[in-house]
C-alpha positions as CSV (number, residue, x, y, z in Angstrom):
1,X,36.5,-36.1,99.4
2,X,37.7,-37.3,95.7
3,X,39.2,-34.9,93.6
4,X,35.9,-34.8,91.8
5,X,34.2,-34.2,94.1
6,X,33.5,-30.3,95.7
7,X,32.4,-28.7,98.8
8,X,31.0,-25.1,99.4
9,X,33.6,-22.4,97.5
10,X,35.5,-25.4,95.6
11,X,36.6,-24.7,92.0
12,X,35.0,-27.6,89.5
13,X,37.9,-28.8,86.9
14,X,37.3,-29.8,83.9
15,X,39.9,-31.6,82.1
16,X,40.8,-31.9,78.2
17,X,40.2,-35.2,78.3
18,X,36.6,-34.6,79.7
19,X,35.7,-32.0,77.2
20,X,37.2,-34.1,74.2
21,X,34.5,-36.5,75.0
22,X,31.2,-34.6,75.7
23,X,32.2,-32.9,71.8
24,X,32.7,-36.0,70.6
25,X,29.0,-37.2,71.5
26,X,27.5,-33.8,70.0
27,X,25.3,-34.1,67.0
28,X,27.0,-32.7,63.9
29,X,26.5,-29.6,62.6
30,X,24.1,-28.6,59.9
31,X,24.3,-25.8,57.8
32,X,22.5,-22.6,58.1
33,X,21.4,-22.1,54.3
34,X,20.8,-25.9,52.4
35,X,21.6,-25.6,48.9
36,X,17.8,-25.4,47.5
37,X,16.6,-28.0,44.7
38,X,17.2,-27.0,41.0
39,X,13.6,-26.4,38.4
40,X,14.5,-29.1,36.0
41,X,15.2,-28.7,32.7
42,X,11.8,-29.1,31.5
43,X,10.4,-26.1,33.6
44,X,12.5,-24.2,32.3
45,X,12.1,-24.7,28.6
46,X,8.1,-24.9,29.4
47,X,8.1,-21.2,31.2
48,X,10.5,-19.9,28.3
49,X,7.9,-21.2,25.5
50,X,4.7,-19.8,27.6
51,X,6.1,-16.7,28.1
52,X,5.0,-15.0,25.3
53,X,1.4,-15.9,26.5
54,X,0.5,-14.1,29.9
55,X,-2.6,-16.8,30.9
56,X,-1.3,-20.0,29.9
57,X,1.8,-18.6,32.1
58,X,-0.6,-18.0,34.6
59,X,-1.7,-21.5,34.3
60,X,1.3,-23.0,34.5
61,X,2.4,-21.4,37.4
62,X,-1.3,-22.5,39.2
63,X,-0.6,-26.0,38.2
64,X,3.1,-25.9,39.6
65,X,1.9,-24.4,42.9
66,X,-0.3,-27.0,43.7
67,X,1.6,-29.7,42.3
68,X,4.2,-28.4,44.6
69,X,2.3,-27.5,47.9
70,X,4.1,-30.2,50.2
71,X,7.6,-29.6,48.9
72,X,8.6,-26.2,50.2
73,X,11.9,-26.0,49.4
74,X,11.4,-26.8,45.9
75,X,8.6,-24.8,45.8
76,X,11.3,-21.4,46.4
77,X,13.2,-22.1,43.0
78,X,10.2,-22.5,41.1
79,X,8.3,-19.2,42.8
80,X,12.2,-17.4,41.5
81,X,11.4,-18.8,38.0
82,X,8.2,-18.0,37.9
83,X,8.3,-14.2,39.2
84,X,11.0,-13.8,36.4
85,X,8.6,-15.4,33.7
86,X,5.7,-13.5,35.0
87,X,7.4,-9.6,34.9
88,X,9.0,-10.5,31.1
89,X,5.8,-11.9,30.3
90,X,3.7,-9.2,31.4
91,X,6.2,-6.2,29.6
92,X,5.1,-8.4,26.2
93,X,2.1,-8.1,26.9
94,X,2.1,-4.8,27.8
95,X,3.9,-3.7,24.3
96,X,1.8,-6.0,22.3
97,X,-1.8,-4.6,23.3
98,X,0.2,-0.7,23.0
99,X,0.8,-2.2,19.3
100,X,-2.6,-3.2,18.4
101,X,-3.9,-0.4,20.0
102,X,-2.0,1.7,17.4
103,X,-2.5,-0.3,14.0
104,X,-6.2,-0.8,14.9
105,X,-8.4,-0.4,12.2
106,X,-10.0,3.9,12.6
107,X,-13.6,4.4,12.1
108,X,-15.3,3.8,9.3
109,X,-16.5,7.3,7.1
110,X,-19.5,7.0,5.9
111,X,-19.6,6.5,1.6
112,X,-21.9,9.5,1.3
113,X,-18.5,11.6,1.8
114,X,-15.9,10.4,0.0
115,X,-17.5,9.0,-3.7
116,X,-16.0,6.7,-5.9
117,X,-14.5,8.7,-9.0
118,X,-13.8,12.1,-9.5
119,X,-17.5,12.9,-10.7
120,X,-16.4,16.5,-9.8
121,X,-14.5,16.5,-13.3
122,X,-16.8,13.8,-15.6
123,X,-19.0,16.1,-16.2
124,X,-16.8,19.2,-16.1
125,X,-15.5,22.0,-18.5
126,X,-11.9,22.6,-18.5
127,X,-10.2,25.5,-19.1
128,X,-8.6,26.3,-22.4
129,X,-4.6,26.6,-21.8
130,X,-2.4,28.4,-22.5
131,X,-4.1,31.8,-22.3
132,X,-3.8,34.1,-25.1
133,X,-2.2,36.8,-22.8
134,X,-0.6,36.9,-19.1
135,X,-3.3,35.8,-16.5
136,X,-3.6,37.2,-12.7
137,X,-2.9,35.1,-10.3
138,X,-6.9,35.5,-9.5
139,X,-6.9,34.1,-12.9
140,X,-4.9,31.8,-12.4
141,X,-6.3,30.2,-9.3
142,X,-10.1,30.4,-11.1
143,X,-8.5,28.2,-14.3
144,X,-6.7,25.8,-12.4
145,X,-9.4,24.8,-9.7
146,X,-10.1,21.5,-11.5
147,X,-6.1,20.9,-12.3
148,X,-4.6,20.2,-8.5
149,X,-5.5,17.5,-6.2
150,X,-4.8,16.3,-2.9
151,X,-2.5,13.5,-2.7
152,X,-2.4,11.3,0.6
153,X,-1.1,7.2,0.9
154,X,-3.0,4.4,0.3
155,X,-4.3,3.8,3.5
156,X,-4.6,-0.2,2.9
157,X,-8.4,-1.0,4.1
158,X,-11.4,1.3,5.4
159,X,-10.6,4.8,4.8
160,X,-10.9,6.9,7.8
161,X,-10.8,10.3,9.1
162,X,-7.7,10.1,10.5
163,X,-6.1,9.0,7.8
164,X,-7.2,12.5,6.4
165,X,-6.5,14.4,9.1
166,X,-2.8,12.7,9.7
167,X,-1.6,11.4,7.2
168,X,1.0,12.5,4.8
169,X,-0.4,15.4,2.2
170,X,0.7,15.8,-0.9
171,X,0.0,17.4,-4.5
172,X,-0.5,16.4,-7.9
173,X,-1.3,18.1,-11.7
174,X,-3.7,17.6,-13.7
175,X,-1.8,16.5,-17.4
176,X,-4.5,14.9,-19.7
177,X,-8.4,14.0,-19.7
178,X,-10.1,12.0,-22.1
179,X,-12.6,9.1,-22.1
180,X,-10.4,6.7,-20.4
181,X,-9.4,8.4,-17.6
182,X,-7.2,11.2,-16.2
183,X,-3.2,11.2,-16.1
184,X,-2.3,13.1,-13.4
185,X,1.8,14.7,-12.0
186,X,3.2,14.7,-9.1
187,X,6.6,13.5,-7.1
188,X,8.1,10.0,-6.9
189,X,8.3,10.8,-3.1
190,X,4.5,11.7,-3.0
191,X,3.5,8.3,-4.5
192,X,6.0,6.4,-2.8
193,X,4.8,7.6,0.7
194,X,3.2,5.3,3.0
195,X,1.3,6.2,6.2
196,X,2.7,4.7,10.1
197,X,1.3,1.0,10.9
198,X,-0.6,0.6,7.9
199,X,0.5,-1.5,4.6
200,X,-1.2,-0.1,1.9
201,X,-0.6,-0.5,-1.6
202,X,2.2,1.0,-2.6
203,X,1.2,1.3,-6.3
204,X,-1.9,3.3,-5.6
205,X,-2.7,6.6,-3.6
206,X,-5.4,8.1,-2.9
207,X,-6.7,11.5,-4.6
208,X,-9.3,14.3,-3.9
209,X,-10.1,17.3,-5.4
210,X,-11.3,20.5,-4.6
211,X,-14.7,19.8,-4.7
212,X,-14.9,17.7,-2.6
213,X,-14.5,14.2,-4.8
214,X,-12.4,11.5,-3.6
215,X,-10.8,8.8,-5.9
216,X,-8.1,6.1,-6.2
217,X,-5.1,6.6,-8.5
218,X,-3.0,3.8,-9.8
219,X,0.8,4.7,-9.6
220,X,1.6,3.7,-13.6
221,X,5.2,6.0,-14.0
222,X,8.1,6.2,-11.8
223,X,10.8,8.4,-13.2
224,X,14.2,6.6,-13.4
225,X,16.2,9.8,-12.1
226,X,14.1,12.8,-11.6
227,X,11.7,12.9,-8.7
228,X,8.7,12.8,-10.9
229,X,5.8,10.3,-11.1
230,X,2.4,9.5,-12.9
231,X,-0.9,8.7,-11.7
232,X,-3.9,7.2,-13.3
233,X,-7.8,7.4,-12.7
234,X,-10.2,5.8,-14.2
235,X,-13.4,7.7,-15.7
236,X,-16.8,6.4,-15.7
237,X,-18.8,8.8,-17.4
238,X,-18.1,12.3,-19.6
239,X,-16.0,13.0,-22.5
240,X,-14.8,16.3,-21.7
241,X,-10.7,16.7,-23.0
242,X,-7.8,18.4,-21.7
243,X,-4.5,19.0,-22.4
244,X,-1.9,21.0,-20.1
245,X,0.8,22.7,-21.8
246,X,4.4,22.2,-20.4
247,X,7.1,24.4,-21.4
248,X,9.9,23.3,-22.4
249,X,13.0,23.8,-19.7
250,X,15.1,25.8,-22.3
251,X,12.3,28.4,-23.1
252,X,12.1,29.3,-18.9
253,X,13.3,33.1,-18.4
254,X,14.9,33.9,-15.4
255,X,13.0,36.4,-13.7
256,X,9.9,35.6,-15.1
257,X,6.5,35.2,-12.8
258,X,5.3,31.7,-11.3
259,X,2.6,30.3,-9.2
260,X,2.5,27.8,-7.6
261,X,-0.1,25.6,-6.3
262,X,-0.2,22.9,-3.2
263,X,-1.1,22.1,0.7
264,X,1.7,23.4,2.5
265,X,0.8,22.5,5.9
266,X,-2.3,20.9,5.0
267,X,-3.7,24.4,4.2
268,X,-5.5,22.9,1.0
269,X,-5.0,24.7,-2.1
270,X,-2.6,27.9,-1.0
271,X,-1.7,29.9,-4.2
272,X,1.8,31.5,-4.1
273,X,3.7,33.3,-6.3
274,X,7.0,34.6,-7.1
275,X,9.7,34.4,-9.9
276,X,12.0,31.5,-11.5
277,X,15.4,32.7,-9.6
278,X,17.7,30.5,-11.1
279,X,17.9,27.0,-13.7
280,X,20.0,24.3,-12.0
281,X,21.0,22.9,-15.3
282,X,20.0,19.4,-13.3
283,X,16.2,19.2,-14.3
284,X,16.1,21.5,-11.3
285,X,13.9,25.4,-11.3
286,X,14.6,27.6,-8.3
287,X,12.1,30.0,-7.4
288,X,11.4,32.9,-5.0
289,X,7.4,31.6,-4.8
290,X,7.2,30.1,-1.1
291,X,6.7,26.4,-0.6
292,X,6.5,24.2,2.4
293,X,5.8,20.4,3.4
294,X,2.6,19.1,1.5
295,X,3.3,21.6,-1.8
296,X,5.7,18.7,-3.0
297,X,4.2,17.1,-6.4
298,X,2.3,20.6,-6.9
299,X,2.3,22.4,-10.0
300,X,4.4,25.7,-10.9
301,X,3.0,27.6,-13.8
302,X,3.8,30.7,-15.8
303,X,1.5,33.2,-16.3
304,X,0.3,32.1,-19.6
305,X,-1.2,28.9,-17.7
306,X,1.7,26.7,-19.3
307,X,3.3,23.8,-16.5
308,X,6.7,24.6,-16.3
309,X,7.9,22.4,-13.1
310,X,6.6,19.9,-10.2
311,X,7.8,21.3,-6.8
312,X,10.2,19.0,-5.3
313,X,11.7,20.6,-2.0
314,X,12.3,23.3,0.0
315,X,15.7,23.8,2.3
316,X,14.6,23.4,6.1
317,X,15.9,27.2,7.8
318,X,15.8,25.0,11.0
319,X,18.0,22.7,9.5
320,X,20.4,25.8,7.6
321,X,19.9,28.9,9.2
322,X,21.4,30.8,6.7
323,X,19.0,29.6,3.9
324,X,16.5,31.8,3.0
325,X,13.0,31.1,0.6
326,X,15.1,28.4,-1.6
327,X,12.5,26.4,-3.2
328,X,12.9,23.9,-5.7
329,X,10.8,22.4,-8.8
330,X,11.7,19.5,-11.0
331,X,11.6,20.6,-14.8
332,X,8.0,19.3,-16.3
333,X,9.7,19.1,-19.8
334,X,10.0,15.7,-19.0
335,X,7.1,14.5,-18.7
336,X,7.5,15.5,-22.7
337,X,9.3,12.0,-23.3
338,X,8.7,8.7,-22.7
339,X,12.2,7.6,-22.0
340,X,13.5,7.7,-18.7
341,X,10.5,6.1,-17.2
342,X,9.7,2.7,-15.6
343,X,6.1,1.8,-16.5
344,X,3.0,-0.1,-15.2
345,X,-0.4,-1.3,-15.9
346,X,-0.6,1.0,-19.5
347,X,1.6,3.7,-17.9
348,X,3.0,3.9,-21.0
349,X,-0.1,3.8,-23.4
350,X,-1.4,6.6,-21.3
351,X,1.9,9.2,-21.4
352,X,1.6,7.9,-25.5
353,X,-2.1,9.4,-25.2
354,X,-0.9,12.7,-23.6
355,X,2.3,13.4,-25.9
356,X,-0.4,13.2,-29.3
């Protein structure tokens, strides 16, 4: 028997030598995990550029699938781009429709509510001011229903009711009426407002009036330091007059009564009175009457009817806890002048008109 040979219960040797060769004839080894092919430059720049459109993404990624159906290990670095692509793709989309959704335009309200003009006061009487003795605050709030408006933002294309019911309120005054038109007072902040997602004009507002009239009002003042504007409607018929009487800031007592006349939170046309508590020597009248937001640009008045200050701010309690009912008008003895004032659009011919 050769020594490679074995019976029954023989051990079979294997030499080195043997086992050198049988590895040497094995077929190499391949790896588990292949590097995979690379998307080429141009899929990549074509997927970044459709990305900010969902369908033609879409579309692209169809076209790549097919084009790529026999060549599967290509086919896995493109499905990696493409589910990338696809998920920022779909978050812009996602935000863009939430945007438009927002900005779009709100129903339109019918013209039978809200006329052109204030043809509540063409064809009205005004009162006669100042009065010859102190007034009530009934009487007050009887001869100033035709002086205070409602001031809101332009709202930059088809008015509609929830640009009432949302937007930012404001007040204005009532200075001057004649054939032209009406000159109206209120704060730079009130005519510089502008409501959320909507450009509107920022040189117009829009203005109603206790009756129920509805009108546009050209922004034609800006006061250069004080926070005071001046707002201009045109008239279309009538030739009623007024005039309102503004006190000058050195002849306001201390102690004397006010009211004061505005929206705070949008409850239309809230009378409140109280006293002047203190000159700033600033332009500035503190009084004891309570304000809130949306009685900015309102008239303050004395009890004689005369304008005496434009309320200007309040300070928040939330914000100080320690302040208590400190309200704040800007002095109306400026609308007295015409210096100090950036004009438009006869802004100045029409504060000329009200000064003679």
């Amino acid at each position: 028997m050769s020594e490679h040979q074995s019976g029954p219960g023989e051990r079979v040797v294997i030499t080195a030598s043997e086992l050198e060769r049988v590895e040497s004839r094995a077929s190499p080894v391949i790896p588990r995990n292949p590097p995979s092919p690379k998307v080429p430059w141009w899929g990549l720049l074509t997927g970044s550029l459709l990305v900010v459109c969902l369908p033609l993404l879409c579309g692209f990624a169809a076209g790549m699938r097919i084009a790529l159906r026999n060549r599967a290990a290509a086919r896995e670095a493109w499905t990696r781009l493409f589910c990338t692509l696809l998920i920022v793709s779909g978050l812009l989309t996602s935000i863009a429709v939430a945007y438009v959704w927002t900005i779009k335009a709100p129903p339109q309200v019918p013209a039978a509510q809200f006329p052109l003009g204030l043809v509540s006061h063409d064809l009205a009487e005004f009162p006669v001011l100042p009065a010859a003795s102190p007034l009530s605050a009934a009487e007050i709030a009887a001869r100033t229903r035709l002086l205070v408006f409602i001031v809101i933002p332009d709202p930059g294309g088809i008015l509609g009711e929830s640009d009432l019911d949302s937007s930012p309120v404001g007040a204005a005054a009532l200075l001057m009426a004649n054939d032209s038109g009406y000159l109206l007072a209120t704060n730079r902040h009130v005519a510089d407002a502008q409501l959320l997602f909507r450009s509107g004009n920022v040189n117009r507002v829009l203005v109603a009036s206790s009756q129920g009239s509805y009108a546009y009002a050209d922004v034609v003042g800006r006061h250069q330091s004080l926070d005071l504007a001046l707002l201009w409607v045109r008239r279309r018929v009538g030739h009623s007059t007024f005039r309102q009487p503004v006190l000058r800031y050195s002849a306001i007592v201390v102690g004397s009564p006010v009211f004061v006349i505005g929206h705070p939170q949008r409850l239309f046309f809230t009378l409140s009175s109280g006293m002047v508590s203190r000159l700033g020597g600033d332009g500035t009248v503190q009084l004891s009457a309570p304000i809130s937001p949306g009685n900015s640009g309102g008239p303050t008045y004395d009890s004689s009817g005369n304008l005496l200050g434009i309320v200007t701010s309040t300070i928040d309690k939330q914000i100080n806890p320690n302040a208590e009912n400190l309200n704040f008008a800007t002095r109306a003895d400026a609308l007295l002048t015409a210096s100090g004032w950036n004009f438009r659009e006869g802004g100045r011919a029409s504060l000329d008109a009200f000064l003679q």
